[in-house]
VOPAGU-2260 file (C-alpha; in pm, 1 decimal, decimal comma):
REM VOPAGU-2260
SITE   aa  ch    i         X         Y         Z
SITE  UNK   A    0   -5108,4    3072,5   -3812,7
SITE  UNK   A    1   -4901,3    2859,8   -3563,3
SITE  UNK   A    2   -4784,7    2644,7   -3840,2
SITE  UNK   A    3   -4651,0    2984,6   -4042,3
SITE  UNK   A    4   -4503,3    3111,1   -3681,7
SITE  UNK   A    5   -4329,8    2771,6   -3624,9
SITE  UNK   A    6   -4145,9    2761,0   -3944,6
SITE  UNK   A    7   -4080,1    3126,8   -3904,2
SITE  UNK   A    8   -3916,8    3072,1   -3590,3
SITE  UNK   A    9   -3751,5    2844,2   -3755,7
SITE  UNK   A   10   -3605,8    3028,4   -3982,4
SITE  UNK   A   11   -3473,9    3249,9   -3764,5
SITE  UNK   A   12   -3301,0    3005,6   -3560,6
SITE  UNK   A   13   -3098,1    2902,3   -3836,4
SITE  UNK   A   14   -2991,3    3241,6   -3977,7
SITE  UNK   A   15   -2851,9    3362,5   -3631,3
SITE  UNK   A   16   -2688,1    2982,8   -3575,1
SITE  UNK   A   17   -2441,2    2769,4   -3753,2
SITE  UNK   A   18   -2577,2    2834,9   -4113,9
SITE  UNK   A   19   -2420,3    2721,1   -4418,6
SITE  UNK   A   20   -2490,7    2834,2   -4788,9
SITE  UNK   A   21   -2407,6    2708,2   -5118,8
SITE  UNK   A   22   -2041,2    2845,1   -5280,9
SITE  UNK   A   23   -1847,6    2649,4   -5538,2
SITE  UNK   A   24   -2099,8    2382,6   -5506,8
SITE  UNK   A   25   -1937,0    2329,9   -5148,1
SITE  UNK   A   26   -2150,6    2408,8   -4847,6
SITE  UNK   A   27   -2058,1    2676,2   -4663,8
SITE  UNK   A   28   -2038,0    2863,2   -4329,0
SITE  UNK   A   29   -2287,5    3197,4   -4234,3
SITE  UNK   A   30   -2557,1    3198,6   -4504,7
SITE  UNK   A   31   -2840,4    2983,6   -4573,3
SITE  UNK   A   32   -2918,1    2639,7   -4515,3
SITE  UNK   A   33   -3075,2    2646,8   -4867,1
SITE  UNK   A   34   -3006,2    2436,3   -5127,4
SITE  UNK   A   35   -3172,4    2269,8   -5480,0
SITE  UNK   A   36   -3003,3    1885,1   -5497,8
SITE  UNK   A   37   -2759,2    1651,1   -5309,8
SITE  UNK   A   38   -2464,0    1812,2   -5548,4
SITE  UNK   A   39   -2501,3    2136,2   -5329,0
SITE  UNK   A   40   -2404,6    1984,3   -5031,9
SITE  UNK   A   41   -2036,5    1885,2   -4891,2
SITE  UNK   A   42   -1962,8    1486,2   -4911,4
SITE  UNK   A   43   -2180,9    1248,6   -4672,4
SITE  UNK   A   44   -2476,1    1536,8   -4691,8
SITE  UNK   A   45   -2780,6    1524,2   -4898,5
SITE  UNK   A   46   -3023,7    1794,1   -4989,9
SITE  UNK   A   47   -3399,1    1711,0   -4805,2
SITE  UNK   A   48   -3695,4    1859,7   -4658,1
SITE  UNK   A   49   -3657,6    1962,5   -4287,8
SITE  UNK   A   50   -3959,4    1737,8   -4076,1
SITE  UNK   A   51   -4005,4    1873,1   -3709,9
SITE  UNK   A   52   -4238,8    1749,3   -3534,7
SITE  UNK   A   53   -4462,0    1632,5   -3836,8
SITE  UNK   A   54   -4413,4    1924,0   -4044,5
SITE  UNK   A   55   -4233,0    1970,7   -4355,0
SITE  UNK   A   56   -4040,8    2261,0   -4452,1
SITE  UNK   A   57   -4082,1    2391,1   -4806,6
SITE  UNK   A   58   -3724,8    2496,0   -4823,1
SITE  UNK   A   59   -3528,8    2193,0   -4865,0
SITE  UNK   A   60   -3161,8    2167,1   -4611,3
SITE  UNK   A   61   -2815,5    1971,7   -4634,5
SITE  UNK   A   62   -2794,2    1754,9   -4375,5
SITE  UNK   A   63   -2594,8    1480,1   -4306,3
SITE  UNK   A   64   -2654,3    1107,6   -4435,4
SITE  UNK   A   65   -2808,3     866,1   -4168,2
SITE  UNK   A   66   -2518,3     741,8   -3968,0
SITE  UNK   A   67   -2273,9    1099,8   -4023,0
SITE  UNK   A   68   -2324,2    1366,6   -3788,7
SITE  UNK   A   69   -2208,0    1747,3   -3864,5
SITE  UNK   A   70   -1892,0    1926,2   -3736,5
SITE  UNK   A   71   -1761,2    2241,6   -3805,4
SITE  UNK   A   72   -1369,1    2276,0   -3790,5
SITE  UNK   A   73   -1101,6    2541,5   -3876,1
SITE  UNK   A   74   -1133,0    2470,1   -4263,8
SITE  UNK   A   75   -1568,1    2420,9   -4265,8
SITE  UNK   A   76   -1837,1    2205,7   -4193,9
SITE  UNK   A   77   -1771,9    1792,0   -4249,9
SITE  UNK   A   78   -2011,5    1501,1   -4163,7
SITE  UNK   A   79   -1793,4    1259,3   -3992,2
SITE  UNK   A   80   -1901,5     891,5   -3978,7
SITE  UNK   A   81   -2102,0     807,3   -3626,4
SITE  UNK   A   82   -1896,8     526,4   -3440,7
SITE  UNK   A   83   -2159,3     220,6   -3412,3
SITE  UNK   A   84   -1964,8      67,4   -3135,2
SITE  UNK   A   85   -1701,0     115,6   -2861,0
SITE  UNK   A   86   -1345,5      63,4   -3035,9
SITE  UNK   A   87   -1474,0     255,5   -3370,2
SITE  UNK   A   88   -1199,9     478,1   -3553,3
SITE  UNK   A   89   -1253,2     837,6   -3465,3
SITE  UNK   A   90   -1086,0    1166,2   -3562,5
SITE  UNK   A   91   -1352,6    1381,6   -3297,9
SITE  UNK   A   92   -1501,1    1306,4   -2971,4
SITE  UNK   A   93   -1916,2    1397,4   -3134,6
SITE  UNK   A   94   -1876,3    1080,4   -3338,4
SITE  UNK   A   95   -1818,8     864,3   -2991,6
SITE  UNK   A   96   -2092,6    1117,8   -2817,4
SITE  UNK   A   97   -2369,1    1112,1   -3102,2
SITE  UNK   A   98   -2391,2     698,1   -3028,5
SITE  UNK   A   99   -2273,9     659,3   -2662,4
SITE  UNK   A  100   -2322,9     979,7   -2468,1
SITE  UNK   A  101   -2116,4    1302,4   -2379,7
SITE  UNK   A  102   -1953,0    1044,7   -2097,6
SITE  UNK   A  103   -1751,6     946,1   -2442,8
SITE  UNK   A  104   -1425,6    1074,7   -2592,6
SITE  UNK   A  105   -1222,0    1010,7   -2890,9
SITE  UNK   A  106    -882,1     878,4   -2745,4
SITE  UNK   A  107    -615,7     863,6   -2923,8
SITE  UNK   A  108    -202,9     731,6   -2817,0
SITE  UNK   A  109     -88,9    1082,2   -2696,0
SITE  UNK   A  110    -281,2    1424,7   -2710,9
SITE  UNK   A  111       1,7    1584,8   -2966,0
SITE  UNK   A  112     -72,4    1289,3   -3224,9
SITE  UNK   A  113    -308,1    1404,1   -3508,4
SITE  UNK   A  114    -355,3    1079,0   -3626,2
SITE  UNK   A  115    -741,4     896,2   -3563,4
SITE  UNK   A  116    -809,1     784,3   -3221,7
SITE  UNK   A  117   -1075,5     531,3   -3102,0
SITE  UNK   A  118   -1410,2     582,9   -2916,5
SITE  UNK   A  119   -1372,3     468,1   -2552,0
SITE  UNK   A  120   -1570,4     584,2   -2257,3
SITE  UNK   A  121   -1398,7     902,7   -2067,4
SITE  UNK   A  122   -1163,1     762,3   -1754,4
SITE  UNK   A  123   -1421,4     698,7   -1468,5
SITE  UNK   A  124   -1713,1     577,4   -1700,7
SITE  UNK   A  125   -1856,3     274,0   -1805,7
SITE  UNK   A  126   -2100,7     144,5   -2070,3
SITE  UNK   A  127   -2400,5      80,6   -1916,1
SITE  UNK   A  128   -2751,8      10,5   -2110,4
SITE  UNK   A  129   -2545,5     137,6   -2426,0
SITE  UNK   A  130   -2422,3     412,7   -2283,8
SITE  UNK   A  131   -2103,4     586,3   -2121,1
SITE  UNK   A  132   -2213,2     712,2   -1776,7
SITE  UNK   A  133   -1990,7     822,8   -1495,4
SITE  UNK   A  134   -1954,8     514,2   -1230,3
SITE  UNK   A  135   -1951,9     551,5    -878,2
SITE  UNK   A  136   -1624,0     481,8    -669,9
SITE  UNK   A  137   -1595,8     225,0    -425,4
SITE  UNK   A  138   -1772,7     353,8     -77,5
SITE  UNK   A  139   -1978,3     576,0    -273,2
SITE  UNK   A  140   -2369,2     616,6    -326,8
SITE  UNK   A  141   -2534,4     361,2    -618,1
SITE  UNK   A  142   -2858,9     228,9    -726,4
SITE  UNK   A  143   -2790,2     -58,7    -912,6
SITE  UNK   A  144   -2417,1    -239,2    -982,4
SITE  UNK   A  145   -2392,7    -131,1   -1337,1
SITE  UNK   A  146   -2332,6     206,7   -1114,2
SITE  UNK   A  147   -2041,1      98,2    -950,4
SITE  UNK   A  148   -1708,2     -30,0   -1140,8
SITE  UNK   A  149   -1643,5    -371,2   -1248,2
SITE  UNK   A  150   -1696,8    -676,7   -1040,9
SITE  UNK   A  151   -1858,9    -438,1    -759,2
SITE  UNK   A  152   -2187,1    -459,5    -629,2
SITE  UNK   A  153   -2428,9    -192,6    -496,8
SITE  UNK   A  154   -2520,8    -316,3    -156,5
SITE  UNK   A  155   -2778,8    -100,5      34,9
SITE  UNK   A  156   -2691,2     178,4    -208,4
SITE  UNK   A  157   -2318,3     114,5    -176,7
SITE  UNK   A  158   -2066,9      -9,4    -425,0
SITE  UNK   A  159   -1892,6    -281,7    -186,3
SITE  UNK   A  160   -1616,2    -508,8    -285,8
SITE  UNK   A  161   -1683,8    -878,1    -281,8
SITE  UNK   A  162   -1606,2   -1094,7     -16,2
SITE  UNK   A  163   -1216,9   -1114,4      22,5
SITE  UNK   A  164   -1132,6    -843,8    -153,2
SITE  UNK   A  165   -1053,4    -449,4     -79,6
SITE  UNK   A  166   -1008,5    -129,4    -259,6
SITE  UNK   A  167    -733,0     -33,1    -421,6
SITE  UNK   A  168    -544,4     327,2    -330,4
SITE  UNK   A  169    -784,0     491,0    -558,1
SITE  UNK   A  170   -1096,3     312,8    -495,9
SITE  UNK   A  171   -1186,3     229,6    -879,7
SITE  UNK   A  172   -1150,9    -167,8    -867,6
SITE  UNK   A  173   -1153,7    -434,7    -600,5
SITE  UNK   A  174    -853,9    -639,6    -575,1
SITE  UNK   A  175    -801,1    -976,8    -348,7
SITE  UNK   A  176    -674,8   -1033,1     -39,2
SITE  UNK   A  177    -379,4   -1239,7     -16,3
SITE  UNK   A  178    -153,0   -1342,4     268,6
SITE  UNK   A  179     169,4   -1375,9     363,3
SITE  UNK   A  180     410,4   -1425,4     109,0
SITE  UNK   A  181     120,4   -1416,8    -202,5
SITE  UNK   A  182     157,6   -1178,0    -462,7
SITE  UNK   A  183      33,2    -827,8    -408,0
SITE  UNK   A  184       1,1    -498,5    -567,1
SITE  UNK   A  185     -49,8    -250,5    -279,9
SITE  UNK   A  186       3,5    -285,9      98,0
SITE  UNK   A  187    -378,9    -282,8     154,9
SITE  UNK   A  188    -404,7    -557,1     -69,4
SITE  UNK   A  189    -214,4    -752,7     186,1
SITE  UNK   A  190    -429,8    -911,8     457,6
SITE  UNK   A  191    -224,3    -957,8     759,1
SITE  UNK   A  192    -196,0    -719,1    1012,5
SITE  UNK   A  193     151,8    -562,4    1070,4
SITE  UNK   A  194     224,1    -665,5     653,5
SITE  UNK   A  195     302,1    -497,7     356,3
SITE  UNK   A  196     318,4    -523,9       7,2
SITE  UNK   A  197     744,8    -536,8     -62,9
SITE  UNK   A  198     893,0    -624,5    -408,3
SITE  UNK   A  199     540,2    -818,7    -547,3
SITE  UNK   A  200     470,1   -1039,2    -240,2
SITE  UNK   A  201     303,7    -966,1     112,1
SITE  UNK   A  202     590,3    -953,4     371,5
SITE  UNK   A  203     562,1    -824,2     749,5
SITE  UNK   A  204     668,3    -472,4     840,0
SITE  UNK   A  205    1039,1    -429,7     922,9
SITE  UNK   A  206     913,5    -412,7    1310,0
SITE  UNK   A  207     763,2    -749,5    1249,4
SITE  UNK   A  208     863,5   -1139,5    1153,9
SITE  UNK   A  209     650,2   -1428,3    1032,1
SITE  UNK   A  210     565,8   -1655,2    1274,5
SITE  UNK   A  211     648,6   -2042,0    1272,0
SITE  UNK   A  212     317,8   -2141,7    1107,3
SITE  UNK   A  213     324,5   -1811,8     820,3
SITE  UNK   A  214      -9,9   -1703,0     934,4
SITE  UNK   A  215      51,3   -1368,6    1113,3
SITE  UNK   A  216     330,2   -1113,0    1171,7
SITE  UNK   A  217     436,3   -1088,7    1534,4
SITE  UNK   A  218     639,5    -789,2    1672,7
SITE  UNK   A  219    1009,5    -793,3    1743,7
SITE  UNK   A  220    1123,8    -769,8    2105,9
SITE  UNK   A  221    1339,3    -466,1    2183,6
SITE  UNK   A  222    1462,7    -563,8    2512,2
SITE  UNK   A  223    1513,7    -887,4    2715,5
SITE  UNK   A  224    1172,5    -927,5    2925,3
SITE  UNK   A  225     970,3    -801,7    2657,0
SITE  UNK   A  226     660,2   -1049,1    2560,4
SITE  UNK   A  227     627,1   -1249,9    2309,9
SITE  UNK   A  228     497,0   -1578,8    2165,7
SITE  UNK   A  229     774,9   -1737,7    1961,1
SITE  UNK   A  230    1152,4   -1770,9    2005,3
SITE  UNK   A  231    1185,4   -1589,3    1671,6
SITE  UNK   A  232    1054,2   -1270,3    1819,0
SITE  UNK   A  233    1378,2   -1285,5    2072,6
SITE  UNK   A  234    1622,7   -1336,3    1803,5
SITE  UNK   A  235    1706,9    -999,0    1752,0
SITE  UNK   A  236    1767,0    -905,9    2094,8
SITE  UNK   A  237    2060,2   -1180,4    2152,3
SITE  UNK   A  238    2061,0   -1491,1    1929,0
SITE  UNK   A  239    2083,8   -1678,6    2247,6
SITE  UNK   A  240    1721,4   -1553,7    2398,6
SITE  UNK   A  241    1430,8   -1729,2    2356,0
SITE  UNK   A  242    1028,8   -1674,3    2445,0
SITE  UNK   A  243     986,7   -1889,2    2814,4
SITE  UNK   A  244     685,1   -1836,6    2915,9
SITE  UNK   A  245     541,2   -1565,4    2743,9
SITE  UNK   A  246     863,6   -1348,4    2819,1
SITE  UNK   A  247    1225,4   -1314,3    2609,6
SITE  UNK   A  248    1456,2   -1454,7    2835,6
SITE  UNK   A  249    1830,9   -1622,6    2798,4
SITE  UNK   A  250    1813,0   -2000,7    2692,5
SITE  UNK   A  251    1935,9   -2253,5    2981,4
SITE  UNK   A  252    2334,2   -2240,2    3005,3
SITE  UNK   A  253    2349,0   -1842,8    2897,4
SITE  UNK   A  254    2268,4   -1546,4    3134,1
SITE  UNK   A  255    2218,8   -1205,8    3112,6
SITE  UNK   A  256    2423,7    -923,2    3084,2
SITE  UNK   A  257    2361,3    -544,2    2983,3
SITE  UNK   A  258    2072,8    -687,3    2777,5
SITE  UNK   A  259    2308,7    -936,9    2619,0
SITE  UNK   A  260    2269,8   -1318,6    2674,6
SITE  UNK   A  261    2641,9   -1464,8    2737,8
SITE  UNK   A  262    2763,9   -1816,7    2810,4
SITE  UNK   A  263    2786,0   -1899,2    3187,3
SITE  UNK   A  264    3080,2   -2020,6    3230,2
SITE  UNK   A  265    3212,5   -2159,4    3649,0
SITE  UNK   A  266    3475,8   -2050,0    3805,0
SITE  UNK   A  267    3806,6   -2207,4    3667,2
SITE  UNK   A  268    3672,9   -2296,7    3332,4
SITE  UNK   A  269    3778,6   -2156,1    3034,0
SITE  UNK   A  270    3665,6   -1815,5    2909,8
SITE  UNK   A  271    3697,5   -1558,6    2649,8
SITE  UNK   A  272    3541,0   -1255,7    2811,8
SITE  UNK   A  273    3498,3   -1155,1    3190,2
SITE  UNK   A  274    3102,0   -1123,8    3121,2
SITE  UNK   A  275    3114,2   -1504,5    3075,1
SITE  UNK   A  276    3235,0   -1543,9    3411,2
SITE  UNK   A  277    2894,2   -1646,4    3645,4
SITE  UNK   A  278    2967,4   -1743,8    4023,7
SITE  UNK   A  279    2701,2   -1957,6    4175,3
SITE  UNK   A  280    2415,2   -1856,8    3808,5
SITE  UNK   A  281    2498,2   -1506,5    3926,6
SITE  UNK   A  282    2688,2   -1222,8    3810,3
SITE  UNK   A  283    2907,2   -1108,2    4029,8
SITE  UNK   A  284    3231,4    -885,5    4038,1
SITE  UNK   A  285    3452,4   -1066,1    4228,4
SITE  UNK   A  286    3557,5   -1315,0    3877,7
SITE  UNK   A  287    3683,1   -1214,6    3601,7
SITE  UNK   A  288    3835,5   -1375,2    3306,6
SITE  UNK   A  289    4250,8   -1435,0    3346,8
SITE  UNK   A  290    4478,9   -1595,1    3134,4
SITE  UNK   A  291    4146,0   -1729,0    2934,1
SITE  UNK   A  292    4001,3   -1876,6    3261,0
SITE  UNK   A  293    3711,3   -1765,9    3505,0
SITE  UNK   A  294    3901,2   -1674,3    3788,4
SITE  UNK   A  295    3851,4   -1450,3    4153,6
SITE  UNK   A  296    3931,1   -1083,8    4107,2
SITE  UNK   A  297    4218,0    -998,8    4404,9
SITE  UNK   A  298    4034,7    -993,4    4739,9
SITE  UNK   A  299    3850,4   -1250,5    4706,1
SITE  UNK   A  300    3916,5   -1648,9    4707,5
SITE  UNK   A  301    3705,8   -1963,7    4515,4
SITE  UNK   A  302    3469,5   -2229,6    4727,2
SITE  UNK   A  303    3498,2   -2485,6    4478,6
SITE  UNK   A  304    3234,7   -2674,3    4670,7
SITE  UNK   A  305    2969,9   -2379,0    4565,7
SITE  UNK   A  306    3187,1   -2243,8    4250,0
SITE  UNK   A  307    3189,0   -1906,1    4331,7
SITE  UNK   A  308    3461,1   -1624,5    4468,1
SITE  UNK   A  309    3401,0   -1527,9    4821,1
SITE  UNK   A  310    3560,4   -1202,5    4984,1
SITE  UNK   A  311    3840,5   -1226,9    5195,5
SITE  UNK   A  312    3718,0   -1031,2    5535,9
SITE  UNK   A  313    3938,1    -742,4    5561,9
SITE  UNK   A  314    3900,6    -798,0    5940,7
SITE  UNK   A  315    4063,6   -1147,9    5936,0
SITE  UNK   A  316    4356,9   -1248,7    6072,7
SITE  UNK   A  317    4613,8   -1544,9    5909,6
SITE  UNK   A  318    4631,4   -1875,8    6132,4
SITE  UNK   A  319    5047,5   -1801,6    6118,7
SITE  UNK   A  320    4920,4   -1466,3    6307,1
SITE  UNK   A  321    4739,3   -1566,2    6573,8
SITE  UNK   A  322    4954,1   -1819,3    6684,5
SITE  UNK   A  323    5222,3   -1547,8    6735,8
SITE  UNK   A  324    4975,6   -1262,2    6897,3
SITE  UNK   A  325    4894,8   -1604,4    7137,4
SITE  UNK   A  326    5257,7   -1681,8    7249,5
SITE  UNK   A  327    5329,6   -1333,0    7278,2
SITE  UNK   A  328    5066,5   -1284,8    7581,0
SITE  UNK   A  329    5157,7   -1600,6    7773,0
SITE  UNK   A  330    5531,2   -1474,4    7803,3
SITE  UNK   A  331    5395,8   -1145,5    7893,1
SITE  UNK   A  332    5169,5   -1307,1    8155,0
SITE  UNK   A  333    5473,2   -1523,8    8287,5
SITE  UNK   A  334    5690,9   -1230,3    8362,0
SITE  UNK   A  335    5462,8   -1027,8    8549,3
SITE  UNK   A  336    5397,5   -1362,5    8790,5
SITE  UNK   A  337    5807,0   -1414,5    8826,1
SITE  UNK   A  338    5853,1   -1040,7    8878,8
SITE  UNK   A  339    5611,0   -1055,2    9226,1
């Protein structure tokens, strides 16, 4: 009685499913599965005896040959040929799935082309143990490394990059390090802190230059005092600054100026601009530059022994001066004694 209400069932199955029946010695779609001999049956089908689970149907079926697998399509039902490995001509995606998995697809050069594709596994799987399964991304969850992509390894149920190496932008495959001036293919594939991946090759950021020995990027000074650790750091602030001790400051024989570092030039030398003009190593506004030559401002007169502009005291009196202011109050002394 089971055995009868098995095959019953069956029966049933079929005849509310896909069904085909036999027209024009073609197979055909929403009858019976029915047929007599192989010649009732489309191409790659033969006519046989349906075994489930030990038990043989009386009626005999088509079904496809080993190896095809059954489609049904806008025109019918075909038996397209089961891909046997990854790279296998396709025309649908159940001949990739029927072997490797639903994780499969039939790809083919662009979506509008109706000519036959290839099986590959779907973007984001892999073939592992013979099969197309979704892999993990970089930083996710995994049990074993065939879970994570390529050349990744699950580490305490993590798919970790190998040792000097990082995840790309989209965390699907592990790309190296490199340094300074190596080739790159995204900034985080550069090393260095403060670099960046620029035209192929790891380069510091535009706030940043190498330093002497290529190993690191150090930061560009802004302003003269700012600290840094090479002279090249100072550059852009005046080419005449360098780093002394730990601070940009104006090499010997310059001097600063509105965040500039000038030439000193002494008082009577020659100049091209008044901010060249130093009295004494310091600024001062009592020299400027005249006639192309450091030289005191009016007011003020050189000390060539100290080479530097001194003010004239307003308060002073000539030598010419006093001698006449003195000769003037001994005759005015000598009348006042003849008058008594």
């Amino acid at each position: 009685m089971e055995t009868i209400g098995l095959i019953c069932l069956i029966h049933a199955i079929f005849a509310v499913q896909n069904t085909w029946a036999l027209e024009s010695g073609r197979l055909k779609y929403g009858k019976s599965l029915d047929c007599t001999k192989d010649e009732d049956c489309i191409e790659n089908a033969v006519c046989s005896h349906l075994n489930l689970s030990n038990i043989v149907l009386q009626h005999q079926f088509c079904i496809c040959d080993k190896g095809y697998v059954m489609l049904q399509n806008k025109s019918g039902e075909v038996c397209l040929k089961v891909a046997s490995r990854l790279g296998d001509q396709c025309m649908e995606d159940i001949q990739c799935a029927a072997t490797f998995g639903a994780d499969t697809e039939c790809r083919r050069p662009s979506s509008n082309t109706p000519s036959a594709g290839v099986c590959q596994c779907k973007p984001g799987a892999k073939l592992v143990s013979a099969l197309c399964e979704i892999i993990s991304k970089i930083g996710d969850s995994c049990q074993v490394s065939d879970n994570c992509p390529d050349n990744v390894y699950c580490d305490r149920s993590v798919c970790v990059c190998p040792y000097n190496h990082v995840a790309n932008s989209n965390r699907t495959k592990c790309i190296k390090n490199s340094n300074l001036g190596e080739a790159c293919y995204e900034d985080r594939n550069c090393l260095n802190t403060n670099s960046r991946c620029y035209e192929g090759r790891c380069r510091c950021s535009r706030t940043h230059i190498d330093s002497v020995s290529g190993s690191m990027c150090l930061r560009l000074a802004n302003n003269l005092l700012d600290q840094c650790k090479e002279d090249q750091q100072c550059g852009t602030v005046s080419p005449n600054a360098a780093c002394i001790h730990g601070l940009c400051e104006c090499k010997p024989g310059y001097h600063a100026y509105n965040n500039i570092c000038w030439t000193s030039i002494g008082l009577g030398e020659y100049c091209s601009d008044s901010r060249q003009c130093i009295s004494n190593s310091n600024i001062t506004t009592l020299m400027h530059c005249h006639e192309s030559r450091c030289s005191c401002v009016q007011g003020s007169e050189g000390d060539r022994k100290n080479n530097e502009c001194v003010q004239t005291p307003s308060s002073s009196i000539p030598l010419s001066h006093q001698s006449a202011l003195l000769f003037s109050l001994v005759f005015t002394c000598l009348r006042i004694f003849i008058m008594r």
